[in-house]
C-alpha positions in Angstrom: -5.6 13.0 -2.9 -6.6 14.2 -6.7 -3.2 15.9 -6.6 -1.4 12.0 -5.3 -3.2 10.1 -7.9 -2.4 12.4 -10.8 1.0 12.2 -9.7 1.5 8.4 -9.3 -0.2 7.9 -12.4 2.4 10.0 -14.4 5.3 7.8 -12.8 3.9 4.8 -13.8 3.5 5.9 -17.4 7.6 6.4 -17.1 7.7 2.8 -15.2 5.6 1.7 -18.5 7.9 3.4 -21.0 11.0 2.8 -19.2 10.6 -1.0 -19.1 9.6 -1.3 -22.5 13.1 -0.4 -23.2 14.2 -3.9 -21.7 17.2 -2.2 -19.8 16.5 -2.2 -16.1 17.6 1.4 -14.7 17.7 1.3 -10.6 17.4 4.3 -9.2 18.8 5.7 -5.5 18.7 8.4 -3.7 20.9 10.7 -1.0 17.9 12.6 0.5 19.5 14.8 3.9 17.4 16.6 7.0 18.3 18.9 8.9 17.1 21.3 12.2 15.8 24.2 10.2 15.2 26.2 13.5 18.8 25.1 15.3 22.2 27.0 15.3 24.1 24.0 16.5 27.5 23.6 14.9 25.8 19.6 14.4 22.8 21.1 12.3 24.5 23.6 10.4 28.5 22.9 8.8 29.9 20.0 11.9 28.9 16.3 10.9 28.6 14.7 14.5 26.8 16.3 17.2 24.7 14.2 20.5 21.4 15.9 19.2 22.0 15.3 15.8 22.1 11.3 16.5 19.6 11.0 18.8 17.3 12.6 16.1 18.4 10.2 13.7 18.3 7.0 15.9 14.5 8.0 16.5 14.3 8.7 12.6 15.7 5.3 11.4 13.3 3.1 14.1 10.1 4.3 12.8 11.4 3.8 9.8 12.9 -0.2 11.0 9.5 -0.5 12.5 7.7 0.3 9.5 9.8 -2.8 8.4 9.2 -5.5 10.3 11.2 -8.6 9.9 14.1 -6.7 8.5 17.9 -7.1 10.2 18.9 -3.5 12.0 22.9 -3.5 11.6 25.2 -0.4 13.1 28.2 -0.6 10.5 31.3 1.9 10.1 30.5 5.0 8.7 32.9 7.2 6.7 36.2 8.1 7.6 37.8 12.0 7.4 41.0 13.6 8.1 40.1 15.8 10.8 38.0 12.9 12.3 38.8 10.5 15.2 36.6 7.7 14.8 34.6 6.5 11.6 31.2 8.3 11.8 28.2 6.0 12.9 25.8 4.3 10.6 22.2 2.7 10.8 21.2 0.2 8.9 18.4 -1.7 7.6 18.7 -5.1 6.0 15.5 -6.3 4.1 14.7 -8.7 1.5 13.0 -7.4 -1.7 10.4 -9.8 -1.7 9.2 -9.2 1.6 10.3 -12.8 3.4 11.8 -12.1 6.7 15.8 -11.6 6.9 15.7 -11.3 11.1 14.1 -13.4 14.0 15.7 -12.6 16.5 16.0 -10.3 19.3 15.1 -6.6 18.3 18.1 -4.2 18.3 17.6 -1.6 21.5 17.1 1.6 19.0 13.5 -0.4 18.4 13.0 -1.2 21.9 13.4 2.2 23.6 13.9 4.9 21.1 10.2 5.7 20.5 9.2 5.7 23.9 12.3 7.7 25.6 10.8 10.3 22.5 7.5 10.5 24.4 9.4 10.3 28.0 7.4 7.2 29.0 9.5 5.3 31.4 12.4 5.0 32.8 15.2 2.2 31.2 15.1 -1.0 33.3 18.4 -2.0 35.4 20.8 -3.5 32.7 20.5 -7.4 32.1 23.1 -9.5 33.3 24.2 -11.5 29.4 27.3 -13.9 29.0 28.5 -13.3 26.4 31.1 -16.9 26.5 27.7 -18.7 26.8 26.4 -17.1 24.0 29.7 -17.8 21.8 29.6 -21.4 22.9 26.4 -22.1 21.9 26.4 -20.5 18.4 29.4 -22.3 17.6 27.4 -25.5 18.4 24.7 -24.6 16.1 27.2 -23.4 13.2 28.7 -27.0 13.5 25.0 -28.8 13.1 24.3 -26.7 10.0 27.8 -27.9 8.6 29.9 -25.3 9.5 33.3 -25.5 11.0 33.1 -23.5 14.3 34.9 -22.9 17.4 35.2 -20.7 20.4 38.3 -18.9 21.3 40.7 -19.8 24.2 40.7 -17.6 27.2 41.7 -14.2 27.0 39.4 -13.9 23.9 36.3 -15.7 25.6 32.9 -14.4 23.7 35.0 -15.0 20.1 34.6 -17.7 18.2 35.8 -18.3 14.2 34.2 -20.5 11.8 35.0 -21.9 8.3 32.5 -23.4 5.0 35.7 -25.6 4.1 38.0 -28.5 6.2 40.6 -26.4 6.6 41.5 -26.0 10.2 40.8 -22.9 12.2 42.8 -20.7 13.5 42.6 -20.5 17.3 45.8 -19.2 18.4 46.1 -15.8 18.5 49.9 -15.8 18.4 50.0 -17.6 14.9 46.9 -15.4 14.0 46.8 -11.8 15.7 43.9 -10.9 13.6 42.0 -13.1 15.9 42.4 -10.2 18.9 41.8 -6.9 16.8 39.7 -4.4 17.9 35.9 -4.3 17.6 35.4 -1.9 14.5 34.5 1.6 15.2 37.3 1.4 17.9 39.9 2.4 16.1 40.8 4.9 12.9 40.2 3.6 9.4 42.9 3.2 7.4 43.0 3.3 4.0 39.6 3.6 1.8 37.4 1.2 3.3 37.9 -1.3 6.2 39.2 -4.5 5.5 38.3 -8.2 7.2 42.2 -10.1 6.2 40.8 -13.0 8.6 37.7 -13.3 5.5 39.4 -12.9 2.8 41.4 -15.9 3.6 38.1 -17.7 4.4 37.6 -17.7 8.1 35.1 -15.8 10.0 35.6 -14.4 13.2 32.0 -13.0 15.3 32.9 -11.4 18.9 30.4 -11.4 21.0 30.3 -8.4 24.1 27.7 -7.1 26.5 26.1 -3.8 25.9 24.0 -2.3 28.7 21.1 -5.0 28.4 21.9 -5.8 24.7 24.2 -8.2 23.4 26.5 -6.9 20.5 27.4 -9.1 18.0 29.8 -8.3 15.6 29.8 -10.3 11.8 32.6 -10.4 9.8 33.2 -9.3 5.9 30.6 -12.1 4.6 30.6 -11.6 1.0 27.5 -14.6 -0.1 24.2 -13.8 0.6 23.3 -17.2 1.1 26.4 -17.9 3.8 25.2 -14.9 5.7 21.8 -15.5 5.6 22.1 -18.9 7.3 24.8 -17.5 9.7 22.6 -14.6 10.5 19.6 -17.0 10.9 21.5 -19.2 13.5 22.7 -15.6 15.5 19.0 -15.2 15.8 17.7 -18.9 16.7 20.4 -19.1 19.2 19.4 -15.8 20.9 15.8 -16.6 21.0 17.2 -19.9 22.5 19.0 -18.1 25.5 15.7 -15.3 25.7 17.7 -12.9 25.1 16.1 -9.7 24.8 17.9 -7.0 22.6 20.8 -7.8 20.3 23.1 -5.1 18.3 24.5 -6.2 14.8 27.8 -4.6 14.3 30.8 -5.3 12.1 31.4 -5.3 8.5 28.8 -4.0 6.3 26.7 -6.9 4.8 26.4 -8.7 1.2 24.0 -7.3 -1.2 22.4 -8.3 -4.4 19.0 -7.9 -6.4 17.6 -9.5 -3.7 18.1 -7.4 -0.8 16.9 -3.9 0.1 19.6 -1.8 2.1 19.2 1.5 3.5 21.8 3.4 5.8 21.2 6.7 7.9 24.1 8.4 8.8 25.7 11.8 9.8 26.9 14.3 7.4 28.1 18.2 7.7 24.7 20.1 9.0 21.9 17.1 8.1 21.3 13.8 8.6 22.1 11.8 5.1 19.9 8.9 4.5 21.5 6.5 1.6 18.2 4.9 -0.1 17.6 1.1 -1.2 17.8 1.8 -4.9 14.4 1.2 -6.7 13.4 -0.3 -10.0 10.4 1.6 -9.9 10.0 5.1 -10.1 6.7 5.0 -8.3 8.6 2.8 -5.7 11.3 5.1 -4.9 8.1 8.0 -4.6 6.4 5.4 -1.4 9.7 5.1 0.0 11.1 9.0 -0.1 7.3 9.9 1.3 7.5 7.2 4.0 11.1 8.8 4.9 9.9 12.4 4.8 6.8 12.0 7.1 9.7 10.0 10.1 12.1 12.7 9.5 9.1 15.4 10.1 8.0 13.8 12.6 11.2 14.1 14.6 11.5 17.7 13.9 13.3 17.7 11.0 13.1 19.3 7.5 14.5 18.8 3.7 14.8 22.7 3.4 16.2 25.6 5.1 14.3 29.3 5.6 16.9 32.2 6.3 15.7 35.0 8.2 15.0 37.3 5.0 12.7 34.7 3.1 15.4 33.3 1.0 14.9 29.6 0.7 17.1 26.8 0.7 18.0 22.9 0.9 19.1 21.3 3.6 22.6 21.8 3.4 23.7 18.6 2.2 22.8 18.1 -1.0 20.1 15.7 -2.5 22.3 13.4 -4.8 20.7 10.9 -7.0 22.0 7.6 -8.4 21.4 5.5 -11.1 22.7 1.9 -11.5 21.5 -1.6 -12.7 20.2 -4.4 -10.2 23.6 -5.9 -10.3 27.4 -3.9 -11.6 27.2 -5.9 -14.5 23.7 -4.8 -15.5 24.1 -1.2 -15.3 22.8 0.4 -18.6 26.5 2.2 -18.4 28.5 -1.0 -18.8 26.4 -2.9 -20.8 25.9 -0.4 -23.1 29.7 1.3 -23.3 28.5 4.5 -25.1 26.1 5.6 -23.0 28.3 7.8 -20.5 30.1 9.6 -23.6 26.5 10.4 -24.9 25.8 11.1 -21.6 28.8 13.5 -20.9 27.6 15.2 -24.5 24.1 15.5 -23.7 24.7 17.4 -20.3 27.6 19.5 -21.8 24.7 20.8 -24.3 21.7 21.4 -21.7 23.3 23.3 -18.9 19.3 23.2 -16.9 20.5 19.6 -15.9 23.7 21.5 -14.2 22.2 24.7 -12.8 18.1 24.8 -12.5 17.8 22.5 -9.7 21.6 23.2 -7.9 22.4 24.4 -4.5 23.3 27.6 -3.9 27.2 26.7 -4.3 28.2 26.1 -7.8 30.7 26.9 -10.8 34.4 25.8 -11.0 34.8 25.8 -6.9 31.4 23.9 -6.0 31.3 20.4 -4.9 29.5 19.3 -8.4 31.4 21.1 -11.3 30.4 20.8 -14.9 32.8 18.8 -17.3 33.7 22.2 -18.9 33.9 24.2 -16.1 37.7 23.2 -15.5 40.4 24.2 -17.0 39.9 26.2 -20.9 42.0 23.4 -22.6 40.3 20.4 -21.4 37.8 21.3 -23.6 39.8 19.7 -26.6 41.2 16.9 -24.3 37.5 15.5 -23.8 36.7 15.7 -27.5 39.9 13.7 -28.4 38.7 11.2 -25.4 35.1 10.8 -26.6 36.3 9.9 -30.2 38.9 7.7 -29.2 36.4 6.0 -27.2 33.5 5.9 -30.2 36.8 4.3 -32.1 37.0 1.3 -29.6 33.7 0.6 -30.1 32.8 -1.9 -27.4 35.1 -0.6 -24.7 35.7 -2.3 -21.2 34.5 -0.9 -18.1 38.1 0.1 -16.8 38.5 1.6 -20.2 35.4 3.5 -19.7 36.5 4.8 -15.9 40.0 5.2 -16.9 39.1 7.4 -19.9 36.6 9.3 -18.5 37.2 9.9 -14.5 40.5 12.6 -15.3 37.6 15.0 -16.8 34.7 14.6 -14.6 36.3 15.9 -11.5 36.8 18.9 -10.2 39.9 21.5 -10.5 41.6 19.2 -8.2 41.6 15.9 -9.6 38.7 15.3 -7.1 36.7 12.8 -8.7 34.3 12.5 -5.6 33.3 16.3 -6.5 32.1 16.0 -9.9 28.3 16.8 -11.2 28.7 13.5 -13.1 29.9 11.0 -10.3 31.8 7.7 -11.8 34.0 7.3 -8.5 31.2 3.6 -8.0 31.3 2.9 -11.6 34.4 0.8 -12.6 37.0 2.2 -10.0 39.9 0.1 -8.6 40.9 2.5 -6.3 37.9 1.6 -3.9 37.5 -1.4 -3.1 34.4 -3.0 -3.4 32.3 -0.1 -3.2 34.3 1.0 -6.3 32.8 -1.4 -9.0 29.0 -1.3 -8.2 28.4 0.1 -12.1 27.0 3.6 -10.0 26.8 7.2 -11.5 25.8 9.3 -9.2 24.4 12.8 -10.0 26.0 15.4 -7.7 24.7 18.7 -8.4 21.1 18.1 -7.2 20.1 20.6 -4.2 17.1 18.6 -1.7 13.9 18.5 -2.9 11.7 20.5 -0.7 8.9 17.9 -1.0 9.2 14.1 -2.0 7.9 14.9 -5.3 10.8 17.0 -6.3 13.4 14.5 -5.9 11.5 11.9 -8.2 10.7 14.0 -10.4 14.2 15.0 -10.7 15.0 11.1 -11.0 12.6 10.7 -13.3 14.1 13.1 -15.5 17.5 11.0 -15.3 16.0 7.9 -15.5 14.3 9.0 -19.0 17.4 11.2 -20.4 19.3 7.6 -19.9 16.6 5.1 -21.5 16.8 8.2 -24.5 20.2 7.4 -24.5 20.0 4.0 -24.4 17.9 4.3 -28.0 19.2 6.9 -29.4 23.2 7.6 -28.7 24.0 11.0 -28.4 26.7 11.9 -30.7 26.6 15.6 -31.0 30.0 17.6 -30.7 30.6 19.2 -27.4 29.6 22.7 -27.1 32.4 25.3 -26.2 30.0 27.4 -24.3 32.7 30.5 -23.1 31.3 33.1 -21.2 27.9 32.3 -22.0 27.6 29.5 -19.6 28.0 31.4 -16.6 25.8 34.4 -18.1 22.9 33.1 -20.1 22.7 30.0 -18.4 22.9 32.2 -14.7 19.2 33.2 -15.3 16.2 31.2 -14.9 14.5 32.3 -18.0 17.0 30.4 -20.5 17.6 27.6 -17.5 13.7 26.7 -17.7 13.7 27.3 -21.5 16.6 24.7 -22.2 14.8 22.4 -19.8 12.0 22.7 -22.3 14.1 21.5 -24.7 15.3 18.7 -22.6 11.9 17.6 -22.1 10.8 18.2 -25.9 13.6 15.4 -26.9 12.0 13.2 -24.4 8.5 13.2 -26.0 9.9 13.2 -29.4 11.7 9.6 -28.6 9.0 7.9 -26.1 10.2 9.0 -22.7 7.6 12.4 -22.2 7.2 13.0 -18.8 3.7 13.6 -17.6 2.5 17.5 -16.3 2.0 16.3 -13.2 6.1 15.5 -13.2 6.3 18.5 -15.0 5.3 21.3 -12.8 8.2 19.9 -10.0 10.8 19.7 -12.5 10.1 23.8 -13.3 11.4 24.7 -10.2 10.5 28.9 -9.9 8.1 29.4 -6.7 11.6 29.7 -4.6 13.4 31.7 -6.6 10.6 34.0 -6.8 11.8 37.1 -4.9 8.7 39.8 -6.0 6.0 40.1 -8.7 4.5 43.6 -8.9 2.0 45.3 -11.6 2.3 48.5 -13.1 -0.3 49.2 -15.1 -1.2 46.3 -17.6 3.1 45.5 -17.1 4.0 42.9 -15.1 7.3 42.5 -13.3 9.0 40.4 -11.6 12.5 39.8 -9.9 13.8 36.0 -9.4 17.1 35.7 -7.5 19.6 33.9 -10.2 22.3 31.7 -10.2 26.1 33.0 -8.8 29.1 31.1 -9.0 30.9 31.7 -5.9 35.0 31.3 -5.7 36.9 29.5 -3.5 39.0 32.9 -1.1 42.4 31.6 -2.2 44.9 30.8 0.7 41.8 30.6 3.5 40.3 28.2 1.2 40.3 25.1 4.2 38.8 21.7 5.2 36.0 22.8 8.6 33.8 19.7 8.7 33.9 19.1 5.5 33.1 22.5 4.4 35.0 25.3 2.4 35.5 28.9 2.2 33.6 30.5 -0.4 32.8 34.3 -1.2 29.2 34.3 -1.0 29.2 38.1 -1.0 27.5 38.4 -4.9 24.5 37.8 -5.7 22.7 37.9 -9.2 18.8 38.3 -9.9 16.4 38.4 -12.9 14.4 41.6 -13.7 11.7 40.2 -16.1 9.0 42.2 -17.5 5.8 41.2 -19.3 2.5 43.0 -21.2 0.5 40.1 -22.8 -2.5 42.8 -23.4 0.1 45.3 -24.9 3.6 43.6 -25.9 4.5 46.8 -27.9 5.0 48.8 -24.9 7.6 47.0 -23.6 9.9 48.6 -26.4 9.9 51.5 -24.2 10.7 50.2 -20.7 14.0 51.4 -19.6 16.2 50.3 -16.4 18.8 52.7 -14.8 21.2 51.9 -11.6 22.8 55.3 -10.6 23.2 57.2 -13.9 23.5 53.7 -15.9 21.0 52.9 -18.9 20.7 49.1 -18.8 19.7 47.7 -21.9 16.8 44.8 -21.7 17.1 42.2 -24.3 14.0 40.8 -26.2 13.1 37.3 -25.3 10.0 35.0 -26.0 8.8 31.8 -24.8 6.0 29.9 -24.3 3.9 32.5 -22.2 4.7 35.1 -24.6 6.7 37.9 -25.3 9.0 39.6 -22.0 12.1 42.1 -21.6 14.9 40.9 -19.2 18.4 41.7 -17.6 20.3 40.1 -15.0 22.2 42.4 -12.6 24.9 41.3 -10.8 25.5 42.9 -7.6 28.1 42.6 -4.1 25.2 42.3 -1.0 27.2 42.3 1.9 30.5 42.4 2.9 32.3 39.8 3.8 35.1 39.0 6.7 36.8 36.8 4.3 36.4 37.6 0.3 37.5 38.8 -2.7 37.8 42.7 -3.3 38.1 44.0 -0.1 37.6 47.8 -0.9 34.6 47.3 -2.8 31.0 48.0 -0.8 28.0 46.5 -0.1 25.1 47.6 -2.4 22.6 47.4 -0.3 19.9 48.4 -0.9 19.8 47.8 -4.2 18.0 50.5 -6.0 17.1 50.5 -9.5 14.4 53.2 -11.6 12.0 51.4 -14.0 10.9 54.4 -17.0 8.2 54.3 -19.7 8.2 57.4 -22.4 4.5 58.0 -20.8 5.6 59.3 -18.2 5.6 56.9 -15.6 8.7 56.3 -13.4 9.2 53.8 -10.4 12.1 53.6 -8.1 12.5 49.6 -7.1 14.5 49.3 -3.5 15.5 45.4 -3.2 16.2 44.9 0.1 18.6 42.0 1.9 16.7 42.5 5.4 13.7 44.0 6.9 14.0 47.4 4.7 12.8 49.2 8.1 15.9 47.7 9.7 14.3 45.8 12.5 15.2 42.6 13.3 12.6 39.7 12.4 10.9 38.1 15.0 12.8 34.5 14.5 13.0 32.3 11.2 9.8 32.1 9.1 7.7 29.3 10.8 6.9 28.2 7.2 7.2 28.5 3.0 4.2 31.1 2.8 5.6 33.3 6.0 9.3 33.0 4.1 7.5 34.5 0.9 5.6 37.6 2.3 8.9 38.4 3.8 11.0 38.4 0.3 8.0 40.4 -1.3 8.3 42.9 1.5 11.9 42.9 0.7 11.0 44.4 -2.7 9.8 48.5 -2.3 8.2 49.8 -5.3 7.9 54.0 -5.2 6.6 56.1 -7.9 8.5 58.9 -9.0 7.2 62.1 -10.4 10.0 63.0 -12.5 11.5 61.6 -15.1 15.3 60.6 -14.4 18.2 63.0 -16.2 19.6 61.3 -19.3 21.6 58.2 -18.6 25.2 56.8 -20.0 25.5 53.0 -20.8 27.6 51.2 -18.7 31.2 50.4 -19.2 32.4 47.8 -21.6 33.8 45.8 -18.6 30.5 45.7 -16.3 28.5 44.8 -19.9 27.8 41.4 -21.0 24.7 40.2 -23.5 22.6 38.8 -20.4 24.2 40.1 -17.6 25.1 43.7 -16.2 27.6 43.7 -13.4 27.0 46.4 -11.5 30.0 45.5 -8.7 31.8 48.3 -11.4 29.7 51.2 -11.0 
């Protein structure tokens, strides 16, 4: 509890600091679950899978009943290629200042999902419902609250259409075949986002159907929140009237504003993806991602993977966060036009914000590239853009989006996979969902804990309000081969966030120790610690940027074909009671000298290296002629005569199989230590040749050349 309270007291010093900016700065989130024990396509690359939706209805009721007086709605999902039908999507509708936005019956998921979890009961024999009755009488109610309503003619009985103006309705479904289109979710979506023609010219259509013992009721494309508050009012009033007992909201996602809370669980490629009500409090969005964590546990399922060997990892599906304003028009990057240049800058010079806290996937060929991880000569296309846009001076958001969204995207012109998100900024390619005045921040892996992910949006939230006070006008930094070398290692990736968070303090925005220690991330890259003597040393798996395998590069759920055959790690050596000595530590791989550079920080003085290294081969992959080095085995050498042969293992280094996955984080740990096998050697090692020029960089050593 100690631990809690220290922690909620250091987001509301950020609430504190944040609104004495006077620029509101909403913050969502994308957090995604998954079956950490299951090998079901569904749970680890398909998106749609019977388990995988039963797991979530059960998820999003406790969290609906957690929410009482909130509207459950079952909306469209997303749409895909190699997908029949839009995927399914739960939502909840709530109002922000708690006043009730549904009275009526209680959608089935809340009536039965919990208990068919426990297996009390049996479901009762499905209730007789008409659904022409139903129609008839919400068109009478609609016309007492001065509405213009009216049932449908025969072979469309349980439709009616209403209108807020005289004009008269359309009835006939000859003149209007809109009137007989299918209920949504029915049917493929085409284009970018479903469309309601009957709305948009200003009548309404609601069919009404049976569904087991349920009544489904479908809404149309309501786009004021008052409007569908009264209509959704009278659907309830008029239920409770005819004692019904469970109703389903379908249709057309609902109108939101300031005012309104609304949360969505749907299905994505191996997890469950739950898109949050964006928060205006830090501390808010803390409650809520603990609330969502303790359903989502309770149903079996976990924000993190453990493989077999040890190795952690997320969920699978990414752990995006967004930031906005309540309203498009408020977002801090409209209202102030340079903040997403000095954003762009800012992340282009602190390559931690890209890399310390990604998935395992990243580089040129993730889902979430860098700005500068493109093509070499867009490097002088984005400064030309960023000065042409300081020039404008007050620039319009679709100057902004139009400027900016060629460069963050990836190699492809993607602008959906971009580390830097603007596709919901300013973007009249969407739709609606287009122009919500969003940035979303793709290149965040899943927390493990809720406390990861806001500390992680805490960090945003701040590095934006620093912007907001202070532009960032620094030129871009041409980073070359030292982004994917330096910036690989988490030594240099926690020493730039230092620097991150130094610029925070210096400008108002520090971020409390509490918020600190999650933002350090290091426990999971952690692969062995060993002491030799008064030396200590340790070996942190490192960041890889795994390519795209050229032609069997393909779409499999949403997934593509990488080479995940390299890996990279961090030999990192310390002697706080005799620094000196490390000047005579020497590394060898076969009859390779590697050198170990200098480095200091905080703790004190270290020698490091970063070897890169193939692990397995691979059935699909680059270099197919080149072997597996595994195990790795390196020789650590001091001039006193001690000598130690490190084995790094990829599996059991006995080569039994485990027992099944680690049944938790501390089981997952013991296994990576006994991964590493440290032997002491009674000879010293014959003299040693530097590597090749090729295989030799100034942070990295790639031993794939030996």
């Amino acid at each position: 509890m100690e631990s809690d309270d220290g922690f909620l007291r250091a987001l509301s010093a950020h609430d504190a600091a944040v609104s004495q900016l006077g620029l509101p700065i909403w913050i969502g989130a994308e957090p995604t679950f998954t079956d950490r024990f299951s090998e079901a396509p569904e749970w680890l690359f398909c998106a749609l899978g019977d388990d995988k939706r039963e797991r979530a209805e059960r998820v999003f009721a406790r969290l609906a009943s957690a929410s009482p007086g909130s509207a459950v709605f079952r909306c469209v999902g997303r749409q895909y290629e190699d997908e029949d039908l839009p995927r399914w999507n739960y939502g909840l509708y709530s109002h922000r200042q708690g006043r009730t936005t549904w009275k009526g019956p209680p959608d089935p998921l809340l009536v039965g999902a919990l208990e068919n979890a426990s297996g009390a009961g049996e479901s009762p024999d499905p209730v007789k419902l008409d659904p022409l009755q139903y129609a008839r009488l919400l068109a009478d109610r609609l016309n007492q609250r001065c509405l213009s309503a009216s049932v449908l003619p025969e072979p469309q009985a349980g439709r009616l259409v209403f209108r807020c103006d005289d004009v008269p309705l359309p009835t006939d479904i000859k003149q209007c075949p809109d009137l007989g289109r299918a209920l949504l979710g029915q049917d493929r979506v085409e284009g970018v986002e479903v469309c309601d023609e009957l709305a948009r010219d200003g009548s309404y259509l609601i069919c009404c159907v049976p569904s087991g013992d349920a009544l489904q009721v479908e809404l149309p494309a309501i786009s004021d929140i008052e409007l569908f508050a009264r209509v959704l009012e009278t659907i309830g009033e008029t239920a409770n009237e005819l004692e019904i007992p469970a109703m389903m909201l379908t249709g057309f996602p609902p109108p939101i504003d300031d005012s309104i809370a609304w949360m969505t669980v749907t299905a994505d490629p191996a997890v469950i993806e739950v898109n949050m009500a964006p928060a205006n409090q830090i501390s808010d969005l803390w409650r809520d991602l603990t609330q969502l964590q303790q359903a989502a546990n309770a149903e079996g399922l976990d924000s993190f993977r453990l493989q077999y060997n040890g190795e952690e990892s997320d969920s699978g599906g990414g752990g995006q966060i967004t930031l906005g304003g309540p309203t498009p028009q408020a977002s801090p990057f409209l209202r102030i036009p340079g903040m997403l240049p000095s954003l762009v800058r800012y992340f282009n010079r602190h390559p931690s914000l890209s890399y310390l806290h990604a998935f395992a996937s990243i580089g040129p060929a993730s889902q979430a590239p860098r700005v500068d991880e493109g093509v070499r000569g867009t490097m002088n296309e984005l400064r030309l853009t960023l000065e042409l846009l300081r020039r404008v001076g007050n620039p319009a958001p679709e100057t902004i989006w139009g400027a900016l969204a060629p460069f963050l995207a990836d190699p492809g012109g993607n602008t959906h996979r971009a580390e830097i998100n603007i596709e919901k900024l300013w973007n009249p390619y969407l739709g609606n969902r287009g122009r919500l005045g969003l940035v979303e921040f793709r290149s965040f892996r899943m927390g493990p804990v809720p406390e990861t992910t806001t500390s992680l949006a805490a960090l945003l939230r701040s590095i934006v309000a620093m912007l907001a006070a202070h532009h960032c006008d620094q030129p871009l930094v041409d980073w070359g081969g030292e982004l994917h070398e330096r910036y690989s290692l988490p030594f240099f990736l926690q020493a730039d966030l230092r620097e991150v968070l130094e610029d925070l303090n210096r400008e108002g925005f520090g971020l409390g120790e509490p918020i600190v220690e999650h933002l350090m991330r290091d426990k999971d890259l952690l692969l062995s610690r060993f002491q030799l003597g008064n030396t200590q040393v340790e070996l942190r798996r490192a960041m890889e940027f795994w390519p795209l395998v050229g032609d069997v590069s393909m779409q499999r759920g949403g997934s593509r074909t990488i080479d995940a055959s390299t890996h990279r790690i961090e030999v990192r050596l310390r002697n706080n009671d005799n620094p000196e000595s490390l000047d005579g530590w020497t590394l060898r791989y076969g009859d390779w000298e590697i050198p170990l550079r200098a480095v200091h920080d905080r703790v004190g003085d270290g020698r490091l290296v970063g070897l890169r290294y193939r692990s397995f081969c691979p059935q699909q992959g680059l270099h197919p002629t080149l072997p597996a080095q595994d195990p790795l085995t390196l020789v650590l050498s001091h001039p006193d005569d001690r000598h130690w042969e490190i084995c790094l293992h990829q599996w059991e280094p006995n080569g039994q199989a485990y027992p099944g996955l680690p049944v938790d984080l501390q089981e997952a740990r013991s296994r990576r230590q006994a991964r590493c096998v440290f032997k002491q050697l009674h000879r010293a090692p014959d003299p040693g040749n530097p590597p090749p020029p090729e295989a030799l960089g100034d942070h990295i050593t790639d031993l794939r050349w030996y």
